[in-house]
Structures are given as C-alpha cells and as structure tokens.
N, C-alpha and C positions, 0 to 999 in steps of 0.2 A: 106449218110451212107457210111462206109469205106466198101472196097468188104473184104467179107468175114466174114464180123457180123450183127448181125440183131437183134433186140430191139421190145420188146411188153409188157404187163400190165398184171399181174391179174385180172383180171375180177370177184370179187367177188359178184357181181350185176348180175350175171350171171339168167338166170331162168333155165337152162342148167344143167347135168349133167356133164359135161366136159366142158373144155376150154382144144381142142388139141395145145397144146405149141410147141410138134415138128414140129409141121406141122406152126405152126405161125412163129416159127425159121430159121426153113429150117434144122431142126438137122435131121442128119441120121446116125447117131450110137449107139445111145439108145432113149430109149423113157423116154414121160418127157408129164404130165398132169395134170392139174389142176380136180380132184372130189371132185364137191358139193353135198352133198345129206342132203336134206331138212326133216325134224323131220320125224324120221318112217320110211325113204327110206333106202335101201339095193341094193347092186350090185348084181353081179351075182356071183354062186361059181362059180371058175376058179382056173388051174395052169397054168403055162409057159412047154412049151418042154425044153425050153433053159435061157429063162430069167430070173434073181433072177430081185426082184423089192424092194423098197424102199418105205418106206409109210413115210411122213413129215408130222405131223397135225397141220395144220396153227391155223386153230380156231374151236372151241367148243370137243368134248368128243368121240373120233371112238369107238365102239367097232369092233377088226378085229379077227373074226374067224379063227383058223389056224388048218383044221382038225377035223372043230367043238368044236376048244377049244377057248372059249373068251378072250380077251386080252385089257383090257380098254388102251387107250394112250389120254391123254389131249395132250392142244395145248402145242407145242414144245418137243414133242414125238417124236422118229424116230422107226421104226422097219424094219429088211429086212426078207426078206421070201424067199426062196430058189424055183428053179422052180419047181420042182417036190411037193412043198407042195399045197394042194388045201386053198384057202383061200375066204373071201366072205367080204366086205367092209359094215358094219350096222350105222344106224344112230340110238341107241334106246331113246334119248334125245328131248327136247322140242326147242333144239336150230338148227340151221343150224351147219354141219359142214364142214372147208373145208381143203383138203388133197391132197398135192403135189406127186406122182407118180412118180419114176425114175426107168427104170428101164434098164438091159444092159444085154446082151450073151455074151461077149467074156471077157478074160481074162483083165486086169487090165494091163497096160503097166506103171511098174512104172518108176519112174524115165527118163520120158522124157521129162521133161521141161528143158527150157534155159533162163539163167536170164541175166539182162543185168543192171552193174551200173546208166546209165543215157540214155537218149532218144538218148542221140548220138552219144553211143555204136550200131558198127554196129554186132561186132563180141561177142556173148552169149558162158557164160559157166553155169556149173552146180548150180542151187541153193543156194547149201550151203557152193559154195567158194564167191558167193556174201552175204557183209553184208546186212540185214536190211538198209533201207533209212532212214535218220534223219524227226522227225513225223513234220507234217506240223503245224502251229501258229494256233488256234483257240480262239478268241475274246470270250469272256464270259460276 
C-alpha cells in the first residue's frame, strides 16, 4: 500500500447498521459512512453543532425527514442538510436501503489541487493550465 492511501469495500452484505468508512480509511477531516437500514428501520433524529452532512442513496427509496418534512430520494439521489437542521434517516419500503454519509465542519478550501502533465512531472501547477490527457484505447 503506498503511505498515505488506504483502500476498503462496501460492504453491502453488511447485517449492520453502519460500515464506519473513516475509521476503515484513516480519514480525519470529515466523516464518511456507509447506512443500511433494513425495511421499517429508522435512525435517530439528530443535528450537527457544526457539521452539514451529505446523504448519497446507493440503493432502494430514503425517506429523509428534515424538520419533520419528508423528502423521498431514490437511488442516485444526493441531498445536503445544513447542521443546525434536525433530520432523522427512514426506511418506509419493503427493500433494504443503502446510503453513503459525508459529512465536514470546516469551510471548503478551493482551489487547492495541483495537476501535473505526466508521472514525471515533478513540479504541478494549477488545474486548468493543465489540458485534459488524451483518453485511453478501450477494445470493444
């Protein structure tokens, strides 16, 4: 493993509530979870002090309550929710659903990536003075 990355699965086989992903990663800047909840299941209400959070619905129908206001998202649905809003994660469906978590407190640092034409390029500049790389041959 290269230092400084770290590699894991979804685990949708899970019998679990969670698959903690930060903690599978080693991330420590925001948070990042895998919730399964099986037909009929419901989280807890909650807000953040500080954290907006990010709901991705991988598979099957969320209902996410925001204030006690229902908000249906099929899979490939994203919604954010601000910290101070209460919100509560529902399964009202006969399927399993399962729903990626991201969530962060601090402000967004843009623009600080560095791109780099080829692997050996030592010295990166900004993004958008590098082009796009030519796409790679795919056999069909």
């Amino acid at each position: 493993m290269e230092q400084g990355a770290a590699f894991t699965r979804l685990e949708h086989g899970l019998d679990e509530r969670f698959q903690t992903l930060r903690r599978e990663l080693g991330v420590s800047t925001f948070g990042l979870n895998l919730i399964l909840l099986k037909p009929g299941q419901r989280g807890r209400i909650h807000h953040h002090r500080r954290q907006e959070e990010v709901y991705l619905v991988l598979e099957g129908t969320l209902t996410l309550l925001i204030e006690n206001t229902p908000h249906s998202l099929e899979a490939g649905s994203l919604a954010r929710v601000g910290p101070e809003l209460r919100r509560q994660l529902v399964n009202e469906t006969t399927e399993r659903i399962a729903v990626l978590a991201i969530g962060g407190a601090h402000e967004h640092e843009a623009r600080d990536g560095v791109a780099f034409a080829s692997w050996e390029e030592e010295e990166g500049r900004p993004p958008q003075e590098v082009p796009l790389p030519d796409d790679v041959p795919v056999e069909g």
